[in-house]
LOGU-523058 format. One line per 8 residues: their letters; for each residue x, y, z of N, C-alpha, C, O, CB. Coordinates in steps of 0.02 Angstrom, whole numbers, plus 50000, padded with zeros to 5 digits. Each point is the difference from the previous one (the first is absolute). Glycine has a CB too. Example, Ala and Ser with C-alpha at 12.3 -4.5 7.8 and 13.67 -1.06 7.14 Angstrom:
// residues 2
AS	50660,49716,50390,49955,50059,50000,50045,50060,50000,50052,49999,50033,49853,49942,50029  50077,50112,49902,50042,50059,50003,49961,50055,50037,50025,50055,50008,50034,49913,49884
//
This chain:
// residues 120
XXXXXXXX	62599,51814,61356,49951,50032,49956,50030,50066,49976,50030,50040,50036,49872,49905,50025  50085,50064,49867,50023,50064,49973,49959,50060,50039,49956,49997,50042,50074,49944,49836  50003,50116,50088,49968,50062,50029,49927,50022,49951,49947,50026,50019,50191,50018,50030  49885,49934,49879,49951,50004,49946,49935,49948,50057,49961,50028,50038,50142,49980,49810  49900,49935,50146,49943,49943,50036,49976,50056,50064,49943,50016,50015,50129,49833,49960  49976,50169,50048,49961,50021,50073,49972,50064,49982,49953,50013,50039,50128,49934,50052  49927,50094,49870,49975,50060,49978,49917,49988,49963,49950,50035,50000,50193,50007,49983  49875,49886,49986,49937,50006,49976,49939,49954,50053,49940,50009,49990,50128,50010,49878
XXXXXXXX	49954,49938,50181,49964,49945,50032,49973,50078,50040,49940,50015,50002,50137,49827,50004  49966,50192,50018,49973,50077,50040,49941,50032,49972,49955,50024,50034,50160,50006,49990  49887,49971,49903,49964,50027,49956,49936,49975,50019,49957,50019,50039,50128,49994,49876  49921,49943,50050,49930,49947,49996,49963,50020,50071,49957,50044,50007,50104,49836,49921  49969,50075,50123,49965,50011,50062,49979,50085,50022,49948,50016,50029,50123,49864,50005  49981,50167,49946,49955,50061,50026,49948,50015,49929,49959,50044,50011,50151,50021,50083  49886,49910,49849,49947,50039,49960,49946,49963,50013,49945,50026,49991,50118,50022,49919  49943,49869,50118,49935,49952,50036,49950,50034,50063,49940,50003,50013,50149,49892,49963
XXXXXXXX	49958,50121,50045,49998,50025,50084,49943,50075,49984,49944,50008,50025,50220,49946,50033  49872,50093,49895,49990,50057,49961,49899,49986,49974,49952,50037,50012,50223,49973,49936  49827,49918,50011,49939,50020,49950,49948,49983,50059,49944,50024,49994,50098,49942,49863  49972,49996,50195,49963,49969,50053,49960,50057,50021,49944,49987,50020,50139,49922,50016  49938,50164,49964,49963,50045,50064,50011,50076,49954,49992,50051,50033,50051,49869,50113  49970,50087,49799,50013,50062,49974,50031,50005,49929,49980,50051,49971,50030,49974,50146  50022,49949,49857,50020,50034,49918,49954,49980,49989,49978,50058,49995,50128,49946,49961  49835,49956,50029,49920,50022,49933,50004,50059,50022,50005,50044,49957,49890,49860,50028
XXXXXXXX	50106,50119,50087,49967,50076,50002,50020,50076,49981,49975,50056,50002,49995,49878,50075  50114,50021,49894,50044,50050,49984,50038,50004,49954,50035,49950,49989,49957,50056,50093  50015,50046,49880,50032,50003,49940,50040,50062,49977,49987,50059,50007,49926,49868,49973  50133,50048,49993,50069,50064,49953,50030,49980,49952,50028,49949,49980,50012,50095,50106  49948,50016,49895,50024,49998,49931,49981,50067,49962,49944,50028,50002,50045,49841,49998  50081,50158,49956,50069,49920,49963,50041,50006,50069,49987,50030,50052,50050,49989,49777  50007,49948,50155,50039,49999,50063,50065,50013,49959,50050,49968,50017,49882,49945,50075  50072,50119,49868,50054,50039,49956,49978,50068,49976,49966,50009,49950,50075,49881,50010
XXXXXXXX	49990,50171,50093,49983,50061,49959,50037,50042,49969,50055,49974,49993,49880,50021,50067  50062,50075,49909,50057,50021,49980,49956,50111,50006,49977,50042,49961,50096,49793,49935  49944,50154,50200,49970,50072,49998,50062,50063,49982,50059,50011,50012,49842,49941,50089  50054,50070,49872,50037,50081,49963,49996,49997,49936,50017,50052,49972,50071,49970,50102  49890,49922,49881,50007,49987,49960,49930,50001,49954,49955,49997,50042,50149,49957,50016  49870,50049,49885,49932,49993,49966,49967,49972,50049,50018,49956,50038,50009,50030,49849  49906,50051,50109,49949,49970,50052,49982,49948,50007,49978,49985,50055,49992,50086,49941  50030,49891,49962,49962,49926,49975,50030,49946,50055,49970,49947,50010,50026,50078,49841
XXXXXXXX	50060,49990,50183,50028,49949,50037,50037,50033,50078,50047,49971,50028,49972,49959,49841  49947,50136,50158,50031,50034,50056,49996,49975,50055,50044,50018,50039,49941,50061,49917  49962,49870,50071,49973,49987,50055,49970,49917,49997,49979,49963,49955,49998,50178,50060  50031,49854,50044,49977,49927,50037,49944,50012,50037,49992,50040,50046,50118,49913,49967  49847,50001,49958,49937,49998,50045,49982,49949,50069,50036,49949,50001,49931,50087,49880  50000,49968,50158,49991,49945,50072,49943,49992,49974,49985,50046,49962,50073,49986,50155  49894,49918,49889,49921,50002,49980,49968,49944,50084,50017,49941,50005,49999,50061,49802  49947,50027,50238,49990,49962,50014,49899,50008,50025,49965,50051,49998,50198,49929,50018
XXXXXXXX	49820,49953,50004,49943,49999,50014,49977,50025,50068,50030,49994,50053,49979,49924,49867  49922,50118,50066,49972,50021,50059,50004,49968,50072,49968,49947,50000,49969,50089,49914  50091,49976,50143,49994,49980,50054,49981,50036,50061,49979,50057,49995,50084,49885,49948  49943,50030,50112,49987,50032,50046,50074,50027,50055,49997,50033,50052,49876,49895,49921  50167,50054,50006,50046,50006,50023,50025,50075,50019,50031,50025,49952,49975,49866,49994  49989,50154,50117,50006,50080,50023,50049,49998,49969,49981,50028,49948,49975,50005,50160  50123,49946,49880,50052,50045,49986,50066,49943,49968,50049,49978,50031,49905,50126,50080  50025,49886,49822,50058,49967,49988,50028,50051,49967,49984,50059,50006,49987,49826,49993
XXXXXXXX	50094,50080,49945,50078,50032,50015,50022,49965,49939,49998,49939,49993,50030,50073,50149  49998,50041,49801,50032,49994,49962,50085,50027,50002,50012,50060,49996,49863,49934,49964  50174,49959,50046,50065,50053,49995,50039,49954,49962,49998,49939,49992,50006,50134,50121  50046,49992,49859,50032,49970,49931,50100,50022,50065,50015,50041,50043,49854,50013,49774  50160,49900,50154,50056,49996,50022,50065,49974,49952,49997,49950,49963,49925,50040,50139  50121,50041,49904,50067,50009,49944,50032,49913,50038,49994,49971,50055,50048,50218,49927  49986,49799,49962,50025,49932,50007,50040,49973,50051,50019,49942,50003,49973,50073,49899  50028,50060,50168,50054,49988,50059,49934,50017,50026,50011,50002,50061,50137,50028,49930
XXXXXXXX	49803,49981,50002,49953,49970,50054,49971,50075,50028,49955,50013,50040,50120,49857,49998  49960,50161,49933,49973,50095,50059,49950,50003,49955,50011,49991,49940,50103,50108,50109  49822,49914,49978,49926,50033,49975,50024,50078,49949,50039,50046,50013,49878,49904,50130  50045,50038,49807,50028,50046,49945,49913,50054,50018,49996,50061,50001,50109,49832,49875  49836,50053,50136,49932,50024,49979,49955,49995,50043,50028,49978,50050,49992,50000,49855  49932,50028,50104,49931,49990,50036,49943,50011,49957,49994,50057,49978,50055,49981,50125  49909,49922,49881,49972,50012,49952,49917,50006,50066,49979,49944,50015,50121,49987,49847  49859,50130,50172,49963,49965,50024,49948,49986,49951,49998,50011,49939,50037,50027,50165
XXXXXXXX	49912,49927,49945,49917,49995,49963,49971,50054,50021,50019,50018,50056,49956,49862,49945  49983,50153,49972,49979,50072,49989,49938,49987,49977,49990,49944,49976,50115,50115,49998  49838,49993,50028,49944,49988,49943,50011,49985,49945,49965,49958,49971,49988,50101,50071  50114,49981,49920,49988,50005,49936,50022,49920,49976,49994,49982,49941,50026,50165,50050  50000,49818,50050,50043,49923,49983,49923,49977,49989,49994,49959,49953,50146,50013,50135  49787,50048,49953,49951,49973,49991,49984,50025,49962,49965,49957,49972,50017,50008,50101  50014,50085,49892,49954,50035,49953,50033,49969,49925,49958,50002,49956,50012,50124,50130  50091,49850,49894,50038,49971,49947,49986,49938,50006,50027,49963,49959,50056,50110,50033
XXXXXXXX	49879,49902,50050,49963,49894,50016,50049,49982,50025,50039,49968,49964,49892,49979,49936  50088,50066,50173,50044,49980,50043,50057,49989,49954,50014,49943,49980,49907,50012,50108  50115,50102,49892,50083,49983,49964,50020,50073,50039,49973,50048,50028,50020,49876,49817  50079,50049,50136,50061,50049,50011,50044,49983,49972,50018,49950,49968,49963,50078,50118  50043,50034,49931,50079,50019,49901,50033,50012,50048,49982,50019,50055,49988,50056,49811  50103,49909,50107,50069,50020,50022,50023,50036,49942,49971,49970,49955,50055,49932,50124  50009,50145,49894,50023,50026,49956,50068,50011,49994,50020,50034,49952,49885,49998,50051  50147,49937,50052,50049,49969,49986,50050,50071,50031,50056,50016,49983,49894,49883,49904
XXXXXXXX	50003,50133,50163,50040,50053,50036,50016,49994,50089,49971,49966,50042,49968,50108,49853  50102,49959,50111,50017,50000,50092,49925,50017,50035,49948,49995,49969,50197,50066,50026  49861,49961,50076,49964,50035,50057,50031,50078,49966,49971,50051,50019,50026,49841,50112  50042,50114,49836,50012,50088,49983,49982,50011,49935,49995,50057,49977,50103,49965,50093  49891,49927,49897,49979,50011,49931,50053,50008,49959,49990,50034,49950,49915,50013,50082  50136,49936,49974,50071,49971,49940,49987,49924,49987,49977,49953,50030,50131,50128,50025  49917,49930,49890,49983,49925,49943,50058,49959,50031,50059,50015,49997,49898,50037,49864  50022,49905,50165,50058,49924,50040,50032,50002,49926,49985,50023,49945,49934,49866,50161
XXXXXXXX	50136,50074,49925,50031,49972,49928,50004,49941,49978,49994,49965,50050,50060,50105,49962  49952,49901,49948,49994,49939,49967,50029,49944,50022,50060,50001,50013,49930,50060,49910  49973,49883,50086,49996,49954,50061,49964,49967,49993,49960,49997,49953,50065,50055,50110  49983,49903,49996,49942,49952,50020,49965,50014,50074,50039,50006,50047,50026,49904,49880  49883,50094,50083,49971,50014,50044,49940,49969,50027,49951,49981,49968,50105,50095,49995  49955,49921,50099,49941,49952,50042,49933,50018,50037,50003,50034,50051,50095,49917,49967  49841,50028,49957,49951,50019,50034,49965,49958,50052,50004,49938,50003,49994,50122,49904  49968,49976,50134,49983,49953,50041,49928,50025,50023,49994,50055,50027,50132,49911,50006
XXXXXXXX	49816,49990,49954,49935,50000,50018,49983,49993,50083,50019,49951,50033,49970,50000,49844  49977,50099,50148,49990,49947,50090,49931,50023,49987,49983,50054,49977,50133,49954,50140  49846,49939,49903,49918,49986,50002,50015,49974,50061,50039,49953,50000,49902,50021,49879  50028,50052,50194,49982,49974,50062,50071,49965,49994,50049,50025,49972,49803,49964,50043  50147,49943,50017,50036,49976,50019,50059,49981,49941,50057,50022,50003,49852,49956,50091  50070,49984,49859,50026,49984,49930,50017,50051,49969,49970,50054,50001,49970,49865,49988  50130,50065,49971,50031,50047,49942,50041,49970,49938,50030,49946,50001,49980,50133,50095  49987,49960,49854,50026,49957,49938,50031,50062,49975,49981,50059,49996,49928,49837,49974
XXXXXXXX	50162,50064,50008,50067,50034,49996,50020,49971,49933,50005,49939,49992,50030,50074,50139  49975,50028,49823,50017,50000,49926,50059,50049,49966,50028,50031,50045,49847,49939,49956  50147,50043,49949,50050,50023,49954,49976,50051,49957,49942,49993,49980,50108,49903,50024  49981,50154,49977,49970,50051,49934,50089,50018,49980,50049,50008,50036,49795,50067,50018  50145,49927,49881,50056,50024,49982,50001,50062,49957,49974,50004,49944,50055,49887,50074  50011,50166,50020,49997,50068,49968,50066,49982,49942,50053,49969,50008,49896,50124,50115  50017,49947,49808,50080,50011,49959,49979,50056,49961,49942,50019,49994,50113,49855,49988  49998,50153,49992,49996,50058,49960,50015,50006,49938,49994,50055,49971,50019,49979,50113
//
């Protein structure tokens, strides 16, 4: 079996696995930004639905895998209808650089792990 076939048979089964218990509840987008740049396109949004869940976990991570972000949940993620922005900066507040980058949702036990691509 090719690597293309197995990349995508992988696919399938984790976005199945995925809609079973959590992506309706979750959403991003665009998943192409271009921060520093005109406002119209600085930031990525998380959107997700009310739960009960004490302490999930947004973190964004550079393509070798080291955590670039922490995005937590805060009031204000509730006060915007359960969303949160990434704006395409470190934990120090320097603009990452242009890339691809991985996010990763944890709700309780379950998490859903996706792509954003920074360019300039």
């Amino acid at each position: 079996m090719n690597a293309f076939l197995k990349k995508t048979i992988f696919f399938s089964i984790s976005f199945c696995m995925c809609a079973q218990f959590l992506c309706a509840d979750f959403r991003v987008y665009p998943r192409m930004i271009t921060p520093g740049s005109p406002p119209d396109n600085e930031t990525v949004f998380f959107e997700f639905e009310d739960f009960d869940d004490p302490k999930p976990e947004l973190k964004i991570y550079d393509i070798n895998g080291r955590e670039v972000k922490m995005i937590p949940v805060s009031p204000s993620a509730i006060s915007l209808g359960w969303r949160l922005v990434w704006d395409g900066r470190d934990e120090d507040g320097n603009l990452v650089p242009p890339g691809v980058y991985i996010y990763q949702w944890k709700k309780a036990s379950k998490s859903v792990t996706g792509t954003i691509v920074i360019v300039r």
